[in-house]
Each structure stands twice: as C-alpha cells, then as structure tokens.
N, C-alpha and C positions, 0 to 999 in steps of 0.2 A: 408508513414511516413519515413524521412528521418534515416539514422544511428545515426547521432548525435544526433537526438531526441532521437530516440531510447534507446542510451547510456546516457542521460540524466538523461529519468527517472530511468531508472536502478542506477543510481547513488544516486539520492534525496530516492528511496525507500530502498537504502543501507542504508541510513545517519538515515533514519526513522526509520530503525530498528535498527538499532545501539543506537542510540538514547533512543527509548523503553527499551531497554536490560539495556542500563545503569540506568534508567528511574528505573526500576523495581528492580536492583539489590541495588540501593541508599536504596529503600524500603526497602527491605528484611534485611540491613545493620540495617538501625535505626528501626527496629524491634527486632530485634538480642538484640541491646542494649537497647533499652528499655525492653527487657525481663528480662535483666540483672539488669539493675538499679531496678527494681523491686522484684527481687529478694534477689537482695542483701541491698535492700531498702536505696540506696544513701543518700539520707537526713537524715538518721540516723548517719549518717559516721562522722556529727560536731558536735555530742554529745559526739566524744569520744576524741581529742586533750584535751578538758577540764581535762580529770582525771590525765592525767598526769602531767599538768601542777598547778594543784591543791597539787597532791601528792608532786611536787616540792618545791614550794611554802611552805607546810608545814613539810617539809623538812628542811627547812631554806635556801632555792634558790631565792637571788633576780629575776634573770633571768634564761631561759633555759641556756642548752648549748647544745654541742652536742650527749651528750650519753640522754639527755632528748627527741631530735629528733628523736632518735632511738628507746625508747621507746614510742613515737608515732606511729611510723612507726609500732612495736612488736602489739601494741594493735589496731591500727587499721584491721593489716589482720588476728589476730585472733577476733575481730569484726567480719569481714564480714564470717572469716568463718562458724562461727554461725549462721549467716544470711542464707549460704548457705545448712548448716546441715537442720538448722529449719524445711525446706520445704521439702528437704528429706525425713525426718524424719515423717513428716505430710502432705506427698504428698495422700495418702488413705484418711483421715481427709479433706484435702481441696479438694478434688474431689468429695464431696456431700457440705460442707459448703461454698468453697469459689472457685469453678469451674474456676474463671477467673486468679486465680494466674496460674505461668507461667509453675510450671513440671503442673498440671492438666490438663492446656488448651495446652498441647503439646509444646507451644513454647521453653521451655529450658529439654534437655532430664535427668532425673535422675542420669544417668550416670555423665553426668557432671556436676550436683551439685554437686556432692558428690566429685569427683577429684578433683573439686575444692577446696569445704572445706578441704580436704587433702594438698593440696599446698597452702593452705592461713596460713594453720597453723604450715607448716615447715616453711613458708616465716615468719611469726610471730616468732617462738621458736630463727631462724638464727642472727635475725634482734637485740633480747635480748640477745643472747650469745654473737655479738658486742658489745655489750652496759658494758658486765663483767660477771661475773658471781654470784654475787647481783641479778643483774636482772635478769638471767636465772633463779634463785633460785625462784622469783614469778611467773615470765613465766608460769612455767613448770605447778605446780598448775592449773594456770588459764586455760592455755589450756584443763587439764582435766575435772574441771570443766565444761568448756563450749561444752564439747560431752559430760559429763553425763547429765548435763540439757538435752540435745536438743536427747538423744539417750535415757534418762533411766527416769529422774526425773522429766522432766515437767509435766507429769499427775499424778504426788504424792504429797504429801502434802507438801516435804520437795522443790517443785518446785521453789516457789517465794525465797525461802531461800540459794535454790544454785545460783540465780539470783543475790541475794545481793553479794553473797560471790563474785561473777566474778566483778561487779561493784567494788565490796571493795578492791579487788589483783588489778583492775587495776591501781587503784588511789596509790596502795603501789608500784605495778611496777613504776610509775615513778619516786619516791622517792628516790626509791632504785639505779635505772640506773644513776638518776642527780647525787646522793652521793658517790655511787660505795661500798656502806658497809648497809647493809640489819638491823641496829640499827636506820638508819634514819627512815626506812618503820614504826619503833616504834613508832617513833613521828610522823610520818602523821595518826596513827589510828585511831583518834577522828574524822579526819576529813572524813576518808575513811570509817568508820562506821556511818554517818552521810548522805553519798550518799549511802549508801548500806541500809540505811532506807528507802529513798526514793524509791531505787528501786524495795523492797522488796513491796512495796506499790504499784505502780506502775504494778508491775507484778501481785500481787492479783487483784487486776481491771480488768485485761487483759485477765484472767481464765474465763471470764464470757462475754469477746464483741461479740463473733459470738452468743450466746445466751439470753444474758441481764438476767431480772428477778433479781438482786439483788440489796441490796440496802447499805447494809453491807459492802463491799468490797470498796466502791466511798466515801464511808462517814468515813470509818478508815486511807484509802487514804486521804481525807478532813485534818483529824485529825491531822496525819502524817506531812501534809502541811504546817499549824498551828505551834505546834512546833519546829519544824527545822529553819521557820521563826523566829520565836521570839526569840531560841537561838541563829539565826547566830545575830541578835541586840541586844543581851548582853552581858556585860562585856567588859572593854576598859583600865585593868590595868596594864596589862604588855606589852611590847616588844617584837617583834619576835627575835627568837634567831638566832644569824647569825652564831654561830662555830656549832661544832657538840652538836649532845645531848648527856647529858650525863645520866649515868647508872640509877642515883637516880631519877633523871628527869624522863627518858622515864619509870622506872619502876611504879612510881608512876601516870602517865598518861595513861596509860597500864591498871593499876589497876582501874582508875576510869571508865577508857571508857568501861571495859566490865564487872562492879561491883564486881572486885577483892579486897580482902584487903591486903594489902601490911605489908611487914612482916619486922624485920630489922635482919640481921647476927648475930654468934656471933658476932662480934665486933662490939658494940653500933654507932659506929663513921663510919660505912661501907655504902655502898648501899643501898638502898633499893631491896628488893628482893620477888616475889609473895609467898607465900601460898598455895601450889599447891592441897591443901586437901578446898581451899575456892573456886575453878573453880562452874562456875554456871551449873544446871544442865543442859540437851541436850533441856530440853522444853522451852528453853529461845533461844527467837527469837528476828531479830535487829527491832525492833517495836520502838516505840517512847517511852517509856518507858525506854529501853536500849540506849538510845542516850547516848555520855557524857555529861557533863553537863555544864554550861556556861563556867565557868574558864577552859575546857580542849579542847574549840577549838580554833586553834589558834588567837593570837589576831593582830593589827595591827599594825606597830614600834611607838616608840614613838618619839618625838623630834617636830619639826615644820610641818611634813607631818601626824603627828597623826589625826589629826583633820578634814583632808580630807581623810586620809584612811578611819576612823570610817564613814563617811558620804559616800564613793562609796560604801563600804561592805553593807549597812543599804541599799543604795538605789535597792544594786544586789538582797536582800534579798525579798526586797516589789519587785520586776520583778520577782523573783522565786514565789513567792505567789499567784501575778496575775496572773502567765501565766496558772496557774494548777488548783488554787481554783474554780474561776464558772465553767467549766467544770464538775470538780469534784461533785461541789453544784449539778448541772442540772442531773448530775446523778444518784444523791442519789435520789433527786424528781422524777426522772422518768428513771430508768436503761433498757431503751428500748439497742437495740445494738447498732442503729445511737452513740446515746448520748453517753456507753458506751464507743465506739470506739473514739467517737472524746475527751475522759476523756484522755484514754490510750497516744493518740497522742500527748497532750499536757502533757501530765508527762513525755515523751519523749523530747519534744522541753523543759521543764521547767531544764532538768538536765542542759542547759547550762549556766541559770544567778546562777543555784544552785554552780556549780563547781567555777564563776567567783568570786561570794560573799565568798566562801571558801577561793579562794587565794585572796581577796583583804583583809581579816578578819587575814592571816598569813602575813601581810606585803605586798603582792608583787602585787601594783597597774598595775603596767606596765602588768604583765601575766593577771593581771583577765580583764582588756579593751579587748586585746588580746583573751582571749578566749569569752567574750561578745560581740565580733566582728562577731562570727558565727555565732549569731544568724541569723541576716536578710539572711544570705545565706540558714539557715537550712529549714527558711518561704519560702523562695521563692522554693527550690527545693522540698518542702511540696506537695506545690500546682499543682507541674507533677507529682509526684510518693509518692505515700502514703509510711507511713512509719509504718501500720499496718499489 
C-alpha cells in the first residue's frame, strides 16, 4: 500500500471522527435545551405578555409603550423563575411521581435550577426598577410571593390563593410601569382580580393531576369559567377613560371589586374614601363569587368603534370559554390524571383569549389582537414541550 493511500485513509477517518464528535456534541447541545425548555416550560412564557398588557389597557393605555415593555420583560423572568424554583423545590416529589422531568432524570442539575431562579429574579426586580419605581413597588411583592408559593405554600391550603395573588400583581405590575403612578394599579383591579379568579381555579385543578380522583375541583373550575365569561359580555355603557383616574373613581371601584363599602369624608363634596373597619374577613377567597361585577370591568370606548370593540371583547370571551370549558366538563365526568392534566393545560393556554377580552373590554382593540396573536404560538410550542 502506497503512502498516499496510506495518508488518505488516515485523513477520511480524521474527518469521520471529527465529524462524529460534532455529530454527538449537536446532541448533547439540544438536549441541554430541551432540558431547559422543559423546565422552564417555554410554552407557558405567552401566557404571560397578556397581563401586562391587559393591566395597561385598564389602566387607560391605548397602546404600550416602553416602560410597558419593561414590564414584560420584569414579568416574564420572574415567570420563569418560578418555573425554575418549582422543580427545585419538588425535585423529591417528582422523582417517584413524575421521574421523567429534567432535575430527576439528571438532565439539569439542582444546583442550577435554583442559580437560576435566583438570576431570573434579580433580572426580573432590575428590569422594574427601570420601568420607575411604581413598578418596583409591585415587583417587589410579586417576586416574594412567587418563592413563598413554590418554597412554603403550595401544599397549604392558602396554595391556589398565593397563585391568584402573583397572576393579580402581575397584571397590576403593568399598569403601574405603562402609568408610572401605582393609582392606575387601582383601576386595573377588577380586571386583575378577574384573572386572579381564574387562576386561583386553575391551580385547584392542578393540586390533584398527578393523582386525579376528584371531581370537585374541575367542576368549580367549570363554574369559574361560566362566570367570568358571561361578565366579560356584559355591560356596554360607559367609555374607557383615557386621563388618569381619579380618587372617587378608583375608590369606589376598589370598593366594589373586593365588597368594600365605600364611606364619604368629612366634607360631603370629597372623595370617596374605604371604611377600613368593612375589609372582608381573611376567609374570603377570589372565587367567582368575589369577582366585581359587570359595571366594574372595564368597558369598551365609545364613539364609532364601540360596536366593534363590544363584538371582539364577546367573541375573546366565547375563545376563553371554549378553550377551558370541555376539558374542564371531561374532568368533572371522569378526573382520572390524563384528563385532569390536560384540564390544567388548557386553563393555562385559556389565560390568553382571557387577558385579550380583558383589554379589548377596556378599550384597546389593537393590544387584545396583539396578545391573541400568541395564541397559535402557545399551541404549537404545546405540542413539543408540555407546559405541566
């Protein structure tokens, strides 16, 4: 055999391993991230642009701008931080029920879940202290909230309930950032107690999918559903308000959305001011019962585009109903965990025509298209990586 030959093959079985190496390192690479995505359950990530831009919206924000940007950005990596805590936190938990998530099955090490949720939620807190200090002022809240859930409260009773409260701060976070004065947060409350029912809903189902057995929990979900729809389709009499709110206003909105009565000053001719001796007791939870009530969520402007706002609102509201209700239905009939699970998944995908209908319902057609626009991306990245 000549040299050249010789030198040949040595050359092609260079290329061949080289090759392989790169071959196997591509692997290891989208392994890596699919660990990740999983983790940190990607497809959940377009359920949350909506809150803000809902908070916005009812705020009295035709459009974003860019402290609303900011406050996506705040909420989305305190998002995922949670995402990241979660599994920490229920890495002993999912290594008998659910072995194939990613600290269990070794692919992502504990360690760095947990750095992570640490640096998602300073990148989160940074992100609102641009935005002013309004929004740091929800921030700050939220983020504790979402380590006490995911480090203290999820297996307590008040679990579903600190779950609302992070959905509800976030939709007031972006309120606050769009307006730069923590009085608007006041007026988006009806609307951010409104997805904070949901979610509180939502998260009861959720208590039960690696186990099933109930039937309770999918059918007050059901219920919840119900509701929420039928108030975001009533009431079409007033105009979104485009200055700020004011004192009487927000007080008296304030008052109905969490069944305060609202009291007046001395001066007959003053503000409206709460009644701090009528606060409801601590057993009152954002159930459908505590919604506010038609005339306090926002409504659509009026003039010549009334008549098409009221008809997208209506139609976000019937997509919020279907995306959630038969799941929900199939799991009250039969709360096996499949069914459970796939309940949970779509009250997950359903927050986003819910957030849309919210802002098309305060005027601002253009943000609720906009955040209904996620949808089909939220389906389609559904169908690679579960978002349970």
């Amino acid at each position: 055999m000549g040299t050249g030959t010789v030198t040949g093959a040595k050359a092609e079985a260079e290329a061949e391993a080289k090759s392989s190496a790169k071959t196997r390192a591509r692997a290891r690479a989208k392994g890596r991230a699919r660990a990740w995505a999983e983790l940190l359950r990607l497809p959940a990530l377009f359920t949350v642009p909506g809150d803000a831009l809902a908070g916005a919206a009812a705020a009295g924000a035709a459009r974003p701008n860019s402290r609303t940007l900011l406050a996506i950005g705040s909420s989305l990596c305190l998002y995922e931080a949670g995402m990241a805590l979660n599994d920490w936190a229920d890495r002993a938990e999912d290594a008998v029920e659910r072995p194939h998530r990613p600290l269990p099955s070794g692919r992502v090490r504990p360690a760095s879940a947990l750095a992570a949720a640490g640096a998602l939620t300073a990148a989160g807190l940074a992100l609102a202290a641009r935005a002013g200090r309004p929004a740091l002022t929800v921030a700050v809240p939220l983020a504790a909230t979402v380590w006490s859930y995911d480090l203290t409260l999820k297996r307590t009773p008040a679990g579903p309930l600190a779950m609302a409260a992070a959905r509800t701060l976030d939709l007031l976070l972006g309120a606050a950032a769009t307006t730069g004065t923590t009085r608007a947060a006041r007026a988006a409350l009806p609307s951010a107690l409104a997805l904070g029912a949901h979610t509180f809903a939502v998260t009861t189902v959720s208590r039960r999918e690696t186990q099933g057995g109930s039937s309770l929990a999918p059918l007050a979900g059901l219920a919840t559903t119900g509701v929420l729809a039928w108030r975001l389709t009533r009431g079409h009499t007033t105009g979104r308000r485009t200055a700020g709110p004011s004192p009487s206003t927000d007080a008296a909105v304030l008052g109905r959305g969490l069944g305060l009565r609202p009291t007046r000053s001395a001066d007959a001719d003053g503000p409206a001011r709460l009644n701090p001796t009528s606060l409801p007791g601590p057993a009152i939870l954002p159930g459908p019962a505590s919604l506010p009530g038609p005339t306090t969520l926002p409504s659509p402007p009026g003039g010549e585009g009334r008549g098409l706002g009221a008809a997208l609102h209506t139609v976000l509201a019937a997509t919020y109903a279907a995306t959630t209700a038969r799941p929900l239905f199939h799991a009250t009939l039969n709360p096996s965990p499949p069914l459970t699970q796939r309940a949970v998944g779509s009250g997950i995908r359903a927050l986003i025509p819910l957030q849309a209908a919210l802002t098309a319902r305060a005027g601002a057609p253009g943000m609720a298209l906009l955040t209904a626009a996620l949808a089909p991306a939220a389906r389609s990245f559904a169908r690679k990586v579960s978002v349970t």
